[in-house]
Backbone bond lengths (Angstrom), bond angles and torsions (degrees), N, CA, C in turn:
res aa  C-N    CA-C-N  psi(-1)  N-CA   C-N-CA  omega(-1)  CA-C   N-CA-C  phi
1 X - - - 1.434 - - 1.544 111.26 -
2 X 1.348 128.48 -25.55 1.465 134.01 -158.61 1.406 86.76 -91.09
3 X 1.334 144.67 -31.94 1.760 147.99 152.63 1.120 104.40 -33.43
4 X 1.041 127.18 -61.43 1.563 144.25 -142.42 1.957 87.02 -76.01
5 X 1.335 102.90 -46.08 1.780 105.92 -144.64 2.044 75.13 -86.60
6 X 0.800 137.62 -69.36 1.674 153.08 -173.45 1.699 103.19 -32.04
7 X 1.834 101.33 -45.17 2.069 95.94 175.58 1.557 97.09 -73.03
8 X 1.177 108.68 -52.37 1.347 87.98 -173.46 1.509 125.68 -90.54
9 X 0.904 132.80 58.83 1.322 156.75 120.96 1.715 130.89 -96.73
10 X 1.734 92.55 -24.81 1.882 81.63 167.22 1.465 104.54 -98.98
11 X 1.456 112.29 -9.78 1.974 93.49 162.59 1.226 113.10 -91.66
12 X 1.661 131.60 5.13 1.391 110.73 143.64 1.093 123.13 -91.76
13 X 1.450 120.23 -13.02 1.736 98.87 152.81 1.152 117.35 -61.08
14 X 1.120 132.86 -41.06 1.670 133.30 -173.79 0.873 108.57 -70.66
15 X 1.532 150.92 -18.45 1.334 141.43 149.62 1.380 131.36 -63.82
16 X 1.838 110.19 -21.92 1.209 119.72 -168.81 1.456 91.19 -90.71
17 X 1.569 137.34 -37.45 1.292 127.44 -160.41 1.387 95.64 -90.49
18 X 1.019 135.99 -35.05 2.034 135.76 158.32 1.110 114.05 -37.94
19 X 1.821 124.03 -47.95 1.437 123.88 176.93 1.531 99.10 -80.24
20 X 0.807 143.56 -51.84 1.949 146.24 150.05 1.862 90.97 -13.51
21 X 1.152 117.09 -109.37 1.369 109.56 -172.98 1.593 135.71 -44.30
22 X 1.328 92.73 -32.02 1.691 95.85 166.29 2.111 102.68 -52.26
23 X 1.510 112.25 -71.34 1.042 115.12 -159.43 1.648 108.40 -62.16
24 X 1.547 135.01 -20.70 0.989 137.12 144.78 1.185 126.43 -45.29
25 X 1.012 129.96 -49.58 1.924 138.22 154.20 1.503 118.32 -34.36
26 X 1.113 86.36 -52.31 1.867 111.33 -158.17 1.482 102.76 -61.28
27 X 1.961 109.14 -47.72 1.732 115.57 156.43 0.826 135.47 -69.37
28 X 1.394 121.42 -22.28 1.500 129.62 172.80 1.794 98.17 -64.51
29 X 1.261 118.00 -60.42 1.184 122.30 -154.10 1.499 112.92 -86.41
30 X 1.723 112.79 -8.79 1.553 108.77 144.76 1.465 129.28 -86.52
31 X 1.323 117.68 5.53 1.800 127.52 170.44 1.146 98.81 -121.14
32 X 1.003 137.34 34.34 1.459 144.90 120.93 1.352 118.29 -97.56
33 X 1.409 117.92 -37.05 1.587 105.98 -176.92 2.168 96.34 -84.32
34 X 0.864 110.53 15.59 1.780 107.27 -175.18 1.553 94.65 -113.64
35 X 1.430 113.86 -15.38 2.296 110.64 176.33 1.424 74.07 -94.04
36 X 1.462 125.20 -64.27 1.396 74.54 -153.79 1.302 134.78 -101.77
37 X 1.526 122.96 24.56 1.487 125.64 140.47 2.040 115.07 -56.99
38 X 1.202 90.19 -28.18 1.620 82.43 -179.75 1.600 112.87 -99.01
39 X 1.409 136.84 22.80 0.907 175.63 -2.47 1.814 116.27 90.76
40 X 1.555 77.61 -64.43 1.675 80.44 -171.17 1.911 100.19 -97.88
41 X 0.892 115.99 -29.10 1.614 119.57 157.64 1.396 121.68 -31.89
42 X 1.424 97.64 -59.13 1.765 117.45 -169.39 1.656 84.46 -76.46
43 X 1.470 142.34 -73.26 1.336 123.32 -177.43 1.116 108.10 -38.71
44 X 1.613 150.71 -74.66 1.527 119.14 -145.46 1.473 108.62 -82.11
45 X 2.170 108.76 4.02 1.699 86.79 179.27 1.909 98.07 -91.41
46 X 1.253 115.63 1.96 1.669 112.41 161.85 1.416 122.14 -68.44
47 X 1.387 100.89 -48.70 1.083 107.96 -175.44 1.485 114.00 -76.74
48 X 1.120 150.27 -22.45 1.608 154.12 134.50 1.643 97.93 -27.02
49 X 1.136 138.29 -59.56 1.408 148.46 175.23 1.408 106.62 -45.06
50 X 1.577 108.57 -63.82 1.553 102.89 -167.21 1.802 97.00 -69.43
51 X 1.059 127.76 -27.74 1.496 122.66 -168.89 1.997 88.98 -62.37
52 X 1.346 114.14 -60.36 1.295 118.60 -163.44 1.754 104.97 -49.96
53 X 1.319 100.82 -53.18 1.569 105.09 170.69 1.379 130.89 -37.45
54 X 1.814 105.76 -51.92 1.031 120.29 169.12 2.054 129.16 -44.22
55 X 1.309 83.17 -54.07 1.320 110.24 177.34 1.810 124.25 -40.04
56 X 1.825 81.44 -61.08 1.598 91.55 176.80 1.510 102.81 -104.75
57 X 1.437 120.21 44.89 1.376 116.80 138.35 1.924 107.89 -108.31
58 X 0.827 105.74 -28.09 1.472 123.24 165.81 1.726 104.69 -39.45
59 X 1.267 106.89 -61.77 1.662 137.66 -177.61 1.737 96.51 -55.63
60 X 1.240 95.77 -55.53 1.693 94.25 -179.69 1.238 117.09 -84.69
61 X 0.759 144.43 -5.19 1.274 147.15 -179.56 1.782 102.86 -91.87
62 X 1.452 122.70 -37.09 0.925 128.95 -171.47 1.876 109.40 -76.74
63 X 1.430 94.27 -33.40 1.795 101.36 175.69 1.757 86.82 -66.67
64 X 1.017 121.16 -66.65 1.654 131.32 -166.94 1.348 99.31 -19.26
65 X 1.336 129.62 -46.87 1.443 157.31 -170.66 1.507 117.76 -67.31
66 X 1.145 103.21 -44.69 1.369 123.90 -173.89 1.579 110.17 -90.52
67 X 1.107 129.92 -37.74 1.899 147.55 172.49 1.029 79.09 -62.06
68 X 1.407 135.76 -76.21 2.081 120.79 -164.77 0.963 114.86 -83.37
69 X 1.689 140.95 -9.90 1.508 111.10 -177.97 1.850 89.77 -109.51
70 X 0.936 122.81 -22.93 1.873 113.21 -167.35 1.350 113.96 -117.81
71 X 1.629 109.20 104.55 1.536 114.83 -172.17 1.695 92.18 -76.09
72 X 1.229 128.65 -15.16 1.554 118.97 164.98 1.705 124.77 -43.63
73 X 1.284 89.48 -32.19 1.646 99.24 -150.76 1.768 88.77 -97.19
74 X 1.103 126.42 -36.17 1.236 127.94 -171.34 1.412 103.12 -76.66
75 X 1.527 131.77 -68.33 1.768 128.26 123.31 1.748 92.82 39.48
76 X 1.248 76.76 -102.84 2.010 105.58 -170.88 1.556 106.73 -29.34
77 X 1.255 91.68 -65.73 2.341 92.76 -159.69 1.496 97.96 -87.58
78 X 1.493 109.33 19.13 1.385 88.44 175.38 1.866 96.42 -118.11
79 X 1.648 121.37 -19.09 1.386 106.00 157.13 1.402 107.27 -68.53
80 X 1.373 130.32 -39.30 1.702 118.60 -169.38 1.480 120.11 -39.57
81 X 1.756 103.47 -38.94 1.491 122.41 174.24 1.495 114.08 -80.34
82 X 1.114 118.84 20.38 1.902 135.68 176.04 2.007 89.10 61.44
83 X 1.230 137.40 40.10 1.138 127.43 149.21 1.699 123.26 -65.35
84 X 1.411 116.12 133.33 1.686 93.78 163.80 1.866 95.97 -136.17
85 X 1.302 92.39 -175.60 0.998 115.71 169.27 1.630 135.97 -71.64
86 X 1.200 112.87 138.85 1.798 115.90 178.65 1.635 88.02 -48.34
87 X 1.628 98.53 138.77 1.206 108.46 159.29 1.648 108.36 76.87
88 X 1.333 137.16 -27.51 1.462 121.20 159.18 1.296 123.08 -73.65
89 X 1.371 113.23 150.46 1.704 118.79 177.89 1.589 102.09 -108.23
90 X 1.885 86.57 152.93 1.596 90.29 -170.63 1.469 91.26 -127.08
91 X 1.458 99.63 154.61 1.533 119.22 -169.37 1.350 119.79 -137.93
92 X 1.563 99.41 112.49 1.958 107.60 -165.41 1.262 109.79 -110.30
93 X 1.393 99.89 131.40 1.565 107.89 -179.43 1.097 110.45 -108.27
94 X 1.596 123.11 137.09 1.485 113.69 157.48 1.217 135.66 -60.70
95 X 1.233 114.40 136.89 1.549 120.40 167.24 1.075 125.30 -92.99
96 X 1.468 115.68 138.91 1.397 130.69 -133.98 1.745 85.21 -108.07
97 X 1.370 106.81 121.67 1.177 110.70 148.04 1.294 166.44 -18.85
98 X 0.883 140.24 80.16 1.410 145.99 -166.42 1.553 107.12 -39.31
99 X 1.222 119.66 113.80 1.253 110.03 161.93 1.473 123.46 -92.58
């Protein structure tokens, strides 16, 4: 009988240290599945970035283009910035007040 009482007490230890490691697993392997959902979050919010980056280097590169091939365009943003030319006269008017 003292057999009888001794197995079954080491298969309830062996059940208790199985439910012990199961439930150790079970957390391990949901704080791992929570990095790497946050993991893959943080990648596509980089990658939204590098697209944006991309973009307005695209943008610059395209002015880059435009400063050396079109004295029009340079012309342009350089009166916007009150630049002029040798030899033109500039003429300022007041602005009339808001009453």
């Amino acid at each position: 009988m003292s057999h009888s009482i001794g197995g079954k007490v080491l298969t309830a230890v062996a059940v208790i240290l199985i439910a012990i490691v199961g439930f150790v697993a079970l957390r391990a392997n949901a704080q791992v599945s929570r990095e790497y959902k946050n993991l893959q979050a943080k990648r596509e919010e980089v990658s939204q970035e590098i697209q944006a980056m991309n973009a307005r280097l695209s943008e610059l590169r395209e002015n880059q283009t435009r400063f050396r091939e079109d004295p029009e365009f340079v012309a342009h943003l350089a009166r916007q910035e009150k630049y002029t030319c040798p030899g033109e006269i500039v003429f300022k008017f007041p602005v009339p007040a808001d009453d």
